[in-house]
PQR file of N, CA, C, O and H, with PARSE charges and radii, in Angstrom:
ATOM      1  N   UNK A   1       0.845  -1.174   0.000 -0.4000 1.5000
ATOM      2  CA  UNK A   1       0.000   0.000   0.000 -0.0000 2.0000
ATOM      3  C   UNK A   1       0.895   1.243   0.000  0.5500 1.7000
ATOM      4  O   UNK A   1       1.891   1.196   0.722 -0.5500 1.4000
ATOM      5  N   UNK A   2       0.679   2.283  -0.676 -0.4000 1.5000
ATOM      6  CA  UNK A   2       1.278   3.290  -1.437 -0.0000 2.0000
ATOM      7  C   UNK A   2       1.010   3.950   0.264  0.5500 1.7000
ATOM      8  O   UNK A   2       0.041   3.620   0.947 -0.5500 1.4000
ATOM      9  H   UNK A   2      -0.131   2.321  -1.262  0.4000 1.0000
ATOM     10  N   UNK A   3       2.289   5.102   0.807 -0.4000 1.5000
ATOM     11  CA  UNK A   3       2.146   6.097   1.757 -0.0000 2.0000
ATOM     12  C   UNK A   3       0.456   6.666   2.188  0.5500 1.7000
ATOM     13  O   UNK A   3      -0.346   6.511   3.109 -0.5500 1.4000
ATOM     14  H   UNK A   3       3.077   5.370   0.252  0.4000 1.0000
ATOM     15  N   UNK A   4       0.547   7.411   0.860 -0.4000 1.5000
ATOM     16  CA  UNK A   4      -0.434   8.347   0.802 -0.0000 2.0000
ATOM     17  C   UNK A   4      -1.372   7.516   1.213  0.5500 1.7000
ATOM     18  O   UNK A   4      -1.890   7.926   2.251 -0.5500 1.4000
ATOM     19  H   UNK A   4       1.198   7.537   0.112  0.4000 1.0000
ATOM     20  N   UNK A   5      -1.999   6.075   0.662 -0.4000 1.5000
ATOM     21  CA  UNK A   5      -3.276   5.044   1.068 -0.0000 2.0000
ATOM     22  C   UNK A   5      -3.395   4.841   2.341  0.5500 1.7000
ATOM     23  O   UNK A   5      -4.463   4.708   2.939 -0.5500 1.4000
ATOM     24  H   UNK A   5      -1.577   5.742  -0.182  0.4000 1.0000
ATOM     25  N   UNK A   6      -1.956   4.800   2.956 -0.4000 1.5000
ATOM     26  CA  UNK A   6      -1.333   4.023   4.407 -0.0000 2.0000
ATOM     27  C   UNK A   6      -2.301   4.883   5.508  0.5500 1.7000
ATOM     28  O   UNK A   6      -3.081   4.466   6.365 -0.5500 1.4000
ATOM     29  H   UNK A   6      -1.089   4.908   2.470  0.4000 1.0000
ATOM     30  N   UNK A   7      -2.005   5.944   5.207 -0.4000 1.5000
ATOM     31  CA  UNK A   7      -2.261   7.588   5.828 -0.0000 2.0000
ATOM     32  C   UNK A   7      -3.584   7.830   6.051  0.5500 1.7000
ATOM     33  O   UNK A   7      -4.018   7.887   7.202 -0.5500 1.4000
ATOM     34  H   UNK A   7      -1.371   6.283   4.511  0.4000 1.0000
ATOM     35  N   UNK A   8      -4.343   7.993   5.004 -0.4000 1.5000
ATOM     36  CA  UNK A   8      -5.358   7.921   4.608 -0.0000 2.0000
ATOM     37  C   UNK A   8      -6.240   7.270   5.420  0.5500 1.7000
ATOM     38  O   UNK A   8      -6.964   7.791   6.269 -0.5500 1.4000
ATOM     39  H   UNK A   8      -3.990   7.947   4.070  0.4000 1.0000
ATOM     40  N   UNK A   9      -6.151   6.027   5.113 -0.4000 1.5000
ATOM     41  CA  UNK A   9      -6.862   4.901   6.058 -0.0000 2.0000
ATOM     42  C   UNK A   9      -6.728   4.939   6.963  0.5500 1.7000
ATOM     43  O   UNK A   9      -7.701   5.299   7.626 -0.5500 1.4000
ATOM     44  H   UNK A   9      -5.563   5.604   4.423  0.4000 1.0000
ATOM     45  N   UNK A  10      -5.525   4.624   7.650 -0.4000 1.5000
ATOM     46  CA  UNK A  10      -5.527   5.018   9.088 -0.0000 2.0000
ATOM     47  C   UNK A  10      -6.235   5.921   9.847  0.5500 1.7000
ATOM     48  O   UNK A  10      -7.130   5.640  10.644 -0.5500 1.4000
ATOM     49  H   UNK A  10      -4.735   4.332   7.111  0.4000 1.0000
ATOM     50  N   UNK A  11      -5.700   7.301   9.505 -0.4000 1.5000
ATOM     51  CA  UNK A  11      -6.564   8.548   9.761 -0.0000 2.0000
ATOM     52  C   UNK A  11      -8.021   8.056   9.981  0.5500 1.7000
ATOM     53  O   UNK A  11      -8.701   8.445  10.931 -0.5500 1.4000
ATOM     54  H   UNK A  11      -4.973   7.529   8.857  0.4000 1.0000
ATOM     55  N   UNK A  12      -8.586   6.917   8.767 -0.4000 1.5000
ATOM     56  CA  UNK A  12     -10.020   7.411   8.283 -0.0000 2.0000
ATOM     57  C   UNK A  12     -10.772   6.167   9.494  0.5500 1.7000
ATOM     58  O   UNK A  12     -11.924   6.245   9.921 -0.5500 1.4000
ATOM     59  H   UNK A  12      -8.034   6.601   7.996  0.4000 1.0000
ATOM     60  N   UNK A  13      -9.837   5.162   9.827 -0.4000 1.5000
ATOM     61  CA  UNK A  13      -9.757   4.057  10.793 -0.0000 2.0000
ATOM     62  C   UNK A  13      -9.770   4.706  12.437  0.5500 1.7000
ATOM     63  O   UNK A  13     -10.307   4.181  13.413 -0.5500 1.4000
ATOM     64  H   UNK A  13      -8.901   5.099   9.481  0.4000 1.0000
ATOM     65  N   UNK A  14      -8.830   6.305  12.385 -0.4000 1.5000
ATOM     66  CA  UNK A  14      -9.297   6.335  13.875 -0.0000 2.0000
ATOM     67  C   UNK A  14     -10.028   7.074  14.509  0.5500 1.7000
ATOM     68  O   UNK A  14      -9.992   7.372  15.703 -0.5500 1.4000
ATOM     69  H   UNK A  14      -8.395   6.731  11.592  0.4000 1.0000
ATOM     70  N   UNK A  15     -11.034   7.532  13.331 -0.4000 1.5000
ATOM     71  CA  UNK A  15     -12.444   8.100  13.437 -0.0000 2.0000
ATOM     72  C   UNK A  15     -11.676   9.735  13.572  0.5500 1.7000
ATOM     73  O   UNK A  15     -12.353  10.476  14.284 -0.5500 1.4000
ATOM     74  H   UNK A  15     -11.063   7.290  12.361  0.4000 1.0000
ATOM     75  N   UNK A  16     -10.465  10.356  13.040 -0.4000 1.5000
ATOM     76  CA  UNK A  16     -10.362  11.575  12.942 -0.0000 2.0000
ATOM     77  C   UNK A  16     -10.076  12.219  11.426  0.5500 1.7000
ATOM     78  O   UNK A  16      -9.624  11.749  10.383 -0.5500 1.4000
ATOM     79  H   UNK A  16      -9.915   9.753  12.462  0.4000 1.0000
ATOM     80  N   UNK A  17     -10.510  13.377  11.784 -0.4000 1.5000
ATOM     81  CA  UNK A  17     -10.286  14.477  10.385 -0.0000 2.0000
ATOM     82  C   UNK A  17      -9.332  14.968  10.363  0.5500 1.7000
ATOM     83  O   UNK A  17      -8.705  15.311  11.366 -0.5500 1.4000
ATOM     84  H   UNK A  17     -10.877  13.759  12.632  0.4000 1.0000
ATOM     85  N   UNK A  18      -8.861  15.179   8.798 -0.4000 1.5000
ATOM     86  CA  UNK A  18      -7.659  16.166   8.278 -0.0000 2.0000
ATOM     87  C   UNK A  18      -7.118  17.281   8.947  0.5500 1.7000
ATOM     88  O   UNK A  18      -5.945  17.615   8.778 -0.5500 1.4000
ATOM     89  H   UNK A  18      -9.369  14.900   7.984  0.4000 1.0000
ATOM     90  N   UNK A  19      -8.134  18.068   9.931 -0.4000 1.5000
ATOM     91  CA  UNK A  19      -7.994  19.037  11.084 -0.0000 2.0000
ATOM     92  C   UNK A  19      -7.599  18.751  12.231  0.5500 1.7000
ATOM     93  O   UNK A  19      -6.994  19.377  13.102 -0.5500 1.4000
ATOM     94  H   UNK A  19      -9.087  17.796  10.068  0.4000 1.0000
ATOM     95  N   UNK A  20      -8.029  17.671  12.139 -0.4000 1.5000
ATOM     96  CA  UNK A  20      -7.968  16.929  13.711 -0.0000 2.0000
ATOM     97  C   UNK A  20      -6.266  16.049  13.706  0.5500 1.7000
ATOM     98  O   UNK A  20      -5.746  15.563  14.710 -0.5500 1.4000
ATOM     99  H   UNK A  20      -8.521  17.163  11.431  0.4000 1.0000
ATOM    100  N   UNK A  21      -5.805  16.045  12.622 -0.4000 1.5000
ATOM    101  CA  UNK A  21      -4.665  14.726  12.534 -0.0000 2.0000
ATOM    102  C   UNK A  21      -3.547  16.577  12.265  0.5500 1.7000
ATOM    103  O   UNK A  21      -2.515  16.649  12.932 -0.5500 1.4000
ATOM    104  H   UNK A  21      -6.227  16.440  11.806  0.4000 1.0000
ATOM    105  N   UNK A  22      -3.733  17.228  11.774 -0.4000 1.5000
ATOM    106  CA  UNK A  22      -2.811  18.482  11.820 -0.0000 2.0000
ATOM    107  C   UNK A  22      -2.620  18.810  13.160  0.5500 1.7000
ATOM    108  O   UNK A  22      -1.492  18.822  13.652 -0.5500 1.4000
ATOM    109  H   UNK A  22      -4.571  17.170  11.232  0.4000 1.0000
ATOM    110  N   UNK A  23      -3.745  19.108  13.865 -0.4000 1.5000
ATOM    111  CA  UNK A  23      -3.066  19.563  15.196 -0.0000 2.0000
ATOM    112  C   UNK A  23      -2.127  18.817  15.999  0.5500 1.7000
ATOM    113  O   UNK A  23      -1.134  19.232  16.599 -0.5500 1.4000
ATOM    114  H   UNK A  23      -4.661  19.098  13.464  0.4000 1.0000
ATOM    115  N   UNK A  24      -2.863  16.995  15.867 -0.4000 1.5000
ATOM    116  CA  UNK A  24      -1.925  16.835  16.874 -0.0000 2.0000
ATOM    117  C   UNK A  24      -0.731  16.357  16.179  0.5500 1.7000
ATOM    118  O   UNK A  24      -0.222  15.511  16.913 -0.5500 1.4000
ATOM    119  H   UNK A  24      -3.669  16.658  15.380  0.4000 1.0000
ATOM    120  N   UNK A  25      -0.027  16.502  15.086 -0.4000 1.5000
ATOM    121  CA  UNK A  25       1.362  16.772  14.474 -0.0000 2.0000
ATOM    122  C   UNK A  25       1.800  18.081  14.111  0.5500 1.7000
ATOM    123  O   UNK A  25       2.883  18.359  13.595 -0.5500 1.4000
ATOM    124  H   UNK A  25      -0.441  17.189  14.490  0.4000 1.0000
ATOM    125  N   UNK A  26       0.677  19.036  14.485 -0.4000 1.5000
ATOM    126  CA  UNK A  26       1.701  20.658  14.396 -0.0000 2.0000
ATOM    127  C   UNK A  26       1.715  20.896  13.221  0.5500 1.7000
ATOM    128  O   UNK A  26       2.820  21.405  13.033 -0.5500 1.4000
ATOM    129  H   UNK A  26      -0.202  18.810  14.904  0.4000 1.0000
ATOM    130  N   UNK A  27       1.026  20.843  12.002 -0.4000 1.5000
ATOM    131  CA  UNK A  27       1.157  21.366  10.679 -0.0000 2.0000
ATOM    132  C   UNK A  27       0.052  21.455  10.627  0.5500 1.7000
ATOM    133  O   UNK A  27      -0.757  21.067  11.470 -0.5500 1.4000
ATOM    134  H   UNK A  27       0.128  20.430  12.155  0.4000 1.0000
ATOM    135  N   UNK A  28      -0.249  22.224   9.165 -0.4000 1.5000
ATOM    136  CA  UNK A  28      -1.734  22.502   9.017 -0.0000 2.0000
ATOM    137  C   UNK A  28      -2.499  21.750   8.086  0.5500 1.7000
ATOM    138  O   UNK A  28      -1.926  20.990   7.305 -0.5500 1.4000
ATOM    139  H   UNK A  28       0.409  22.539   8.480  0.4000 1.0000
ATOM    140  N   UNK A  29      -3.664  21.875   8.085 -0.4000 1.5000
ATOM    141  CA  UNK A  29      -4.616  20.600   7.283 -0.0000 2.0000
ATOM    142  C   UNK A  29      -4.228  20.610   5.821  0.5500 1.7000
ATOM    143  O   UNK A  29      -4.426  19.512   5.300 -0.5500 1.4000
ATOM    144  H   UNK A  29      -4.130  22.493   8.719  0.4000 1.0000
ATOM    145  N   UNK A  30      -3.665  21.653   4.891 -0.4000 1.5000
ATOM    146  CA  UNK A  30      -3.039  21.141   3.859 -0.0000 2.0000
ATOM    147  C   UNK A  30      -1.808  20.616   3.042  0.5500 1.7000
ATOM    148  O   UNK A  30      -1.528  20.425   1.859 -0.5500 1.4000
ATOM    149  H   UNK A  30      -3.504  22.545   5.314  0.4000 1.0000
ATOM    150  N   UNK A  31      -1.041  20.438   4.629 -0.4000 1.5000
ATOM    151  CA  UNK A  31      -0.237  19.543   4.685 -0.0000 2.0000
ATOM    152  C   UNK A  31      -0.888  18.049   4.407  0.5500 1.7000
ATOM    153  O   UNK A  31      -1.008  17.412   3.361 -0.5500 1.4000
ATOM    154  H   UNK A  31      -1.269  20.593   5.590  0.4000 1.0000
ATOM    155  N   UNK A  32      -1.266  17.742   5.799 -0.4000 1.5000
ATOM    156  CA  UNK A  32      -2.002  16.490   5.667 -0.0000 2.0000
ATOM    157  C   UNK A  32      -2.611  16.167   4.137  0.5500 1.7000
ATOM    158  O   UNK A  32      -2.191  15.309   3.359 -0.5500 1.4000
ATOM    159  H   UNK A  32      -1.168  18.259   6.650  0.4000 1.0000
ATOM    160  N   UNK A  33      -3.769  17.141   3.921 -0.4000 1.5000
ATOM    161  CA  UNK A  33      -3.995  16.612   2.389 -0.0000 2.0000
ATOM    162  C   UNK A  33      -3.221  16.350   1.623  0.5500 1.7000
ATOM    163  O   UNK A  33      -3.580  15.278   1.136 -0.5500 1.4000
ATOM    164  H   UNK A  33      -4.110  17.838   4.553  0.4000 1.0000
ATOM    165  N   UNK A  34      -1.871  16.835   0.950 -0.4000 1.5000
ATOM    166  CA  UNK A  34      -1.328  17.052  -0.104 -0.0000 2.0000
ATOM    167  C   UNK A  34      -0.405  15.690   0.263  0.5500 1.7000
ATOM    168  O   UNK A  34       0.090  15.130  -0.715 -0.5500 1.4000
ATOM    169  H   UNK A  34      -1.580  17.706   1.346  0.4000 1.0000
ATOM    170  N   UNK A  35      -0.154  15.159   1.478 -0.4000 1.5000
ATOM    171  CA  UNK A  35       0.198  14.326   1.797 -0.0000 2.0000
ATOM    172  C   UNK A  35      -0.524  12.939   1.384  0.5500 1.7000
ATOM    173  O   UNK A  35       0.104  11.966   0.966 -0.5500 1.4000
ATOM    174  H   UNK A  35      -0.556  15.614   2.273  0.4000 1.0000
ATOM    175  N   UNK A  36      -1.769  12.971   1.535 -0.4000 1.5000
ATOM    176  CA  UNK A  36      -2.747  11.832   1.313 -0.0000 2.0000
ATOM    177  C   UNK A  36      -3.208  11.863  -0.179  0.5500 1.7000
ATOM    178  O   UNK A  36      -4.046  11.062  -0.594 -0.5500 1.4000
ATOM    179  H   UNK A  36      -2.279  13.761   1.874  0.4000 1.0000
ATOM    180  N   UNK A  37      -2.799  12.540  -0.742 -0.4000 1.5000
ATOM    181  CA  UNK A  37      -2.806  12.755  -2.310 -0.0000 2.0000
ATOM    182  C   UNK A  37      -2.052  12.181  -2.540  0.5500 1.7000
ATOM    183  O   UNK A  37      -2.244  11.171  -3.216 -0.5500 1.4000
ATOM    184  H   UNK A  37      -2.119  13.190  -0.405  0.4000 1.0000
ATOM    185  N   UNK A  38      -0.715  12.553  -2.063 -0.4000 1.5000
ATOM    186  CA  UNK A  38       0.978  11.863  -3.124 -0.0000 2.0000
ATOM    187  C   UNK A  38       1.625  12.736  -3.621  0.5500 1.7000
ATOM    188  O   UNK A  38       2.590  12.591  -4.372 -0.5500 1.4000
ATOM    189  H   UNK A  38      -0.559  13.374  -1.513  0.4000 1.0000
ATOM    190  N   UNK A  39       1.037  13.959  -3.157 -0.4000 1.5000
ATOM    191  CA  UNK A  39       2.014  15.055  -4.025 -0.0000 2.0000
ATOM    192  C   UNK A  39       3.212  15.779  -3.266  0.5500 1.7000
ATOM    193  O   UNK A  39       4.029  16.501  -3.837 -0.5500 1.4000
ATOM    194  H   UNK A  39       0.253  14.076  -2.547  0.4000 1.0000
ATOM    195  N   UNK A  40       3.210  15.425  -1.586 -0.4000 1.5000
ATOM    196  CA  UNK A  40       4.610  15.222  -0.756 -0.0000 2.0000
ATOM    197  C   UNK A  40       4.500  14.651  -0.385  0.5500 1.7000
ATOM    198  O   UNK A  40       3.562  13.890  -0.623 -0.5500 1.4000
ATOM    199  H   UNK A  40       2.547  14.838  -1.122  0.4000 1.0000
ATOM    200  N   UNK A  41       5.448  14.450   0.660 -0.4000 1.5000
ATOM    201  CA  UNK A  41       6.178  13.984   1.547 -0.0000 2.0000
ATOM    202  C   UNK A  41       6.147  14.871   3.413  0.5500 1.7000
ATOM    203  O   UNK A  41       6.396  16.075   3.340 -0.5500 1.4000
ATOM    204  H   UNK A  41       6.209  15.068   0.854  0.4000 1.0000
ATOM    205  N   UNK A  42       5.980  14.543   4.320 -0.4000 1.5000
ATOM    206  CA  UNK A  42       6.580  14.828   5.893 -0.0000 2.0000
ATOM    207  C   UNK A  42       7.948  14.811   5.865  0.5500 1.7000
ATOM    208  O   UNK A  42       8.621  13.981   5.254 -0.5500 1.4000
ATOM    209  H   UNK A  42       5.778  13.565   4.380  0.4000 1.0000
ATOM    210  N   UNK A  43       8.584  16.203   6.868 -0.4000 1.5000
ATOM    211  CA  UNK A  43       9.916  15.441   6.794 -0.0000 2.0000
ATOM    212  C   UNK A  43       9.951  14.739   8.411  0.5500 1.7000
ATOM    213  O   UNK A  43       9.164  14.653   9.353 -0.5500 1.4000
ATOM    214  H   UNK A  43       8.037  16.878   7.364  0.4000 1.0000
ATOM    215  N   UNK A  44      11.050  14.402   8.174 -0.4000 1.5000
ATOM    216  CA  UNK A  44      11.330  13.047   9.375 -0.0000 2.0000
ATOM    217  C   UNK A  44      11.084  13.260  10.769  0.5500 1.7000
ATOM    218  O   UNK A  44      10.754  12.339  11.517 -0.5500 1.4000
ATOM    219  H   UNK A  44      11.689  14.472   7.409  0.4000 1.0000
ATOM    220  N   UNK A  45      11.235  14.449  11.142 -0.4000 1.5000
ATOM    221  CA  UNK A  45       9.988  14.739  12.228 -0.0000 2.0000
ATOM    222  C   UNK A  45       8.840  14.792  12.403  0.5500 1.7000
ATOM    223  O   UNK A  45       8.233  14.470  13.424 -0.5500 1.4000
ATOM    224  H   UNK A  45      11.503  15.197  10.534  0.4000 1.0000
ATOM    225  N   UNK A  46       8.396  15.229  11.364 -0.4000 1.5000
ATOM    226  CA  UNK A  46       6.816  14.308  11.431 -0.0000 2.0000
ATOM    227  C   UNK A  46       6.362  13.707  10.981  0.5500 1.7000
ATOM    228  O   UNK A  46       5.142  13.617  10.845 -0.5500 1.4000
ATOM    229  H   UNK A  46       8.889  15.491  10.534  0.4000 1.0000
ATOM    230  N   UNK A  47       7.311  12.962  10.513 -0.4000 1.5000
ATOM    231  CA  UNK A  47       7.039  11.462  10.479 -0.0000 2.0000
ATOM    232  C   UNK A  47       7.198  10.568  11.104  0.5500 1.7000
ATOM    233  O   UNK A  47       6.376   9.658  11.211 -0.5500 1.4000
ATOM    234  H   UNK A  47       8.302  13.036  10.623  0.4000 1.0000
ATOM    235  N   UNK A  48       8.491  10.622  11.766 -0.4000 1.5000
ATOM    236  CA  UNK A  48       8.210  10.038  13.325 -0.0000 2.0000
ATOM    237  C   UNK A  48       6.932  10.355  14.322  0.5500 1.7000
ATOM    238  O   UNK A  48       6.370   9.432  14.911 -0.5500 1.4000
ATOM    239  H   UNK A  48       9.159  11.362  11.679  0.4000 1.0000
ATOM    240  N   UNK A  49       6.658  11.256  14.418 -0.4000 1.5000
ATOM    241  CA  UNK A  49       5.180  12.057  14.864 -0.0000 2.0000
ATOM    242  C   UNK A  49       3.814  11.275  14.503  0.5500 1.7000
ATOM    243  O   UNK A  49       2.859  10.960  15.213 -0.5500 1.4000
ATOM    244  H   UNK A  49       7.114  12.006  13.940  0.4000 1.0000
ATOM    245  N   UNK A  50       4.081  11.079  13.128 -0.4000 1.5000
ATOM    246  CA  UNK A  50       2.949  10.749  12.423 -0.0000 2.0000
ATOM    247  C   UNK A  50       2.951   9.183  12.946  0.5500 1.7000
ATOM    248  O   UNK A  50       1.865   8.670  13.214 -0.5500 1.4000
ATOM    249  H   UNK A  50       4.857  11.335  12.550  0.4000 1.0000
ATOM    250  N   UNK A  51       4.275   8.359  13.104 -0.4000 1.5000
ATOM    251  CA  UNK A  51       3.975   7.047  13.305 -0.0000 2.0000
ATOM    252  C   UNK A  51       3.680   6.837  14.516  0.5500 1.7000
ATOM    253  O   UNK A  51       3.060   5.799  14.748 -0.5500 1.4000
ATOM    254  H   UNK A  51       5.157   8.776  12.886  0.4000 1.0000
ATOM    255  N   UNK A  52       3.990   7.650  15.540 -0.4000 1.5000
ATOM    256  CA  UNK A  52       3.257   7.357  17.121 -0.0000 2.0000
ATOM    257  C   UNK A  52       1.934   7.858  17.177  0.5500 1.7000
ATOM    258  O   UNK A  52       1.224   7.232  17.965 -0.5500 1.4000
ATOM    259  H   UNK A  52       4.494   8.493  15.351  0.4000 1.0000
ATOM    260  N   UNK A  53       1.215   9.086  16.399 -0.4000 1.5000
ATOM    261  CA  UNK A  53       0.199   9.177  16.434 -0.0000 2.0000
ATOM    262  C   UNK A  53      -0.983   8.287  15.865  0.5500 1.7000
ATOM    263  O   UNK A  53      -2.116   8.126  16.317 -0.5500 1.4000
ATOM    264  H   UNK A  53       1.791   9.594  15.760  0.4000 1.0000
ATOM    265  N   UNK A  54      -0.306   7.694  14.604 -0.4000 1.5000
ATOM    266  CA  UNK A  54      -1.167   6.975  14.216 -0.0000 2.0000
ATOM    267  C   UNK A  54      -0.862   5.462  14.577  0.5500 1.7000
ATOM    268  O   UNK A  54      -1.432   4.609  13.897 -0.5500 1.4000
ATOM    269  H   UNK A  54       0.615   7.824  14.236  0.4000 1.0000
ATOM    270  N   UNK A  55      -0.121   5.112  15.461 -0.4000 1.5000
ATOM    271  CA  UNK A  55       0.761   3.688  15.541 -0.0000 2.0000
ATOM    272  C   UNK A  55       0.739   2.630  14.730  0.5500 1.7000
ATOM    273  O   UNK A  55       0.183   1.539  14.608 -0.5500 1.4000
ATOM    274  H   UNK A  55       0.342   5.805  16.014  0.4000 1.0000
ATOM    275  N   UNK A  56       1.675   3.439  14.120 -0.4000 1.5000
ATOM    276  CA  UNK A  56       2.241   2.926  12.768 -0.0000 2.0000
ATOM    277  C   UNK A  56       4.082   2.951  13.436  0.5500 1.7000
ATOM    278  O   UNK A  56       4.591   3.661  14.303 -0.5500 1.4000
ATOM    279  H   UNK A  56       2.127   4.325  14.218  0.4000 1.0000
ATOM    280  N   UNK A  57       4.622   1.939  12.644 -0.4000 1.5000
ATOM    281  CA  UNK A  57       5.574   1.387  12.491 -0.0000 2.0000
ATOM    282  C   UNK A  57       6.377   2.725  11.394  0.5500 1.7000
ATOM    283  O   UNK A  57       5.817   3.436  10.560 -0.5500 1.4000
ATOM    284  H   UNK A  57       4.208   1.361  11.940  0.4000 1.0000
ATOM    285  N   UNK A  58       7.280   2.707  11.641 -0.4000 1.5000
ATOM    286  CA  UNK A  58       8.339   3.724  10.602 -0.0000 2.0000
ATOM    287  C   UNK A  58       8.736   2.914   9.769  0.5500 1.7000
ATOM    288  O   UNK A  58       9.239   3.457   8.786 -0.5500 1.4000
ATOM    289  H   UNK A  58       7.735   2.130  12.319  0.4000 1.0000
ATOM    290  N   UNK A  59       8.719   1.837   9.751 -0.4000 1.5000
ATOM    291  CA  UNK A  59       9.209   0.863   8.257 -0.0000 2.0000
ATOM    292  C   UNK A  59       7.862   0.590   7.806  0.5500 1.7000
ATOM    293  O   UNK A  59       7.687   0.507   6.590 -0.5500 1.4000
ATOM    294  H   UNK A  59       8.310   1.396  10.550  0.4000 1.0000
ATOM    295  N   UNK A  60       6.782   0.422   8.671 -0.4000 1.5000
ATOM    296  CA  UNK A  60       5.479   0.343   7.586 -0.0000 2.0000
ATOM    297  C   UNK A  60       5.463   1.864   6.676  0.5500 1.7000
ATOM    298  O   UNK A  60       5.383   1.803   5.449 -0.5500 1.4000
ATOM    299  H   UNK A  60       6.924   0.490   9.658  0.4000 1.0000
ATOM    300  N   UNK A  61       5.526   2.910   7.223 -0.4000 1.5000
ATOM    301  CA  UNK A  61       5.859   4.254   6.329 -0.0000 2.0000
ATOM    302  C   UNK A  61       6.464   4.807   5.586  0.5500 1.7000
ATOM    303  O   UNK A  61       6.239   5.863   4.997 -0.5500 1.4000
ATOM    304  H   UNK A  61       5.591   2.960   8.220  0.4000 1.0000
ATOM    305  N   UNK A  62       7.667   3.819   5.540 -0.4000 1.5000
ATOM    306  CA  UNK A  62       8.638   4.658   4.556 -0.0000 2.0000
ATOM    307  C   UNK A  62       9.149   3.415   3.497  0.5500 1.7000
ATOM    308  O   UNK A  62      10.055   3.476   2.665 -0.5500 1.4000
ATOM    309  H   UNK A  62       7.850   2.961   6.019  0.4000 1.0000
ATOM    310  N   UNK A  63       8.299   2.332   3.803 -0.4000 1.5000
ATOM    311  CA  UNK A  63       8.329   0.841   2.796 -0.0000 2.0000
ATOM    312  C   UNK A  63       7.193   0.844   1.683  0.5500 1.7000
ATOM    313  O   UNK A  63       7.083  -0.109   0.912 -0.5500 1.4000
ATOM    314  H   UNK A  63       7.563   2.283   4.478  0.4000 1.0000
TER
END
């Protein structure tokens, strides 16, 4: 499963919104989107961020 899908789902799995997943990683909601699109990337701080928030594995994220 492609990042962006990984993300996505999850998010959509722990019953929160694009608003709701920005705050608690400190960027703003069109981060997150453009993220769940495919058109960036997090850098490695929040992506580490992103994998404890969403408990996710850092090799499930960056595999």
């Amino acid at each position: 499963m492609a990042f962006s899908e990984l993300i996505s789902k999850k998010r959509k799995e722990l019953g929160m919104t694009q608003e709701q997943a920005a705050k608690f990683l400190h960027v703003n909601r069109q981060a997150v989107s453009n993220w769940e699109r495919g058109k960036n990337y997090p850098d490695l701080d929040v992506l580490i961020e992103l994998s404890q928030v969403y408990d996710l594995s850092l090799d499930s994220l960056i595999i």
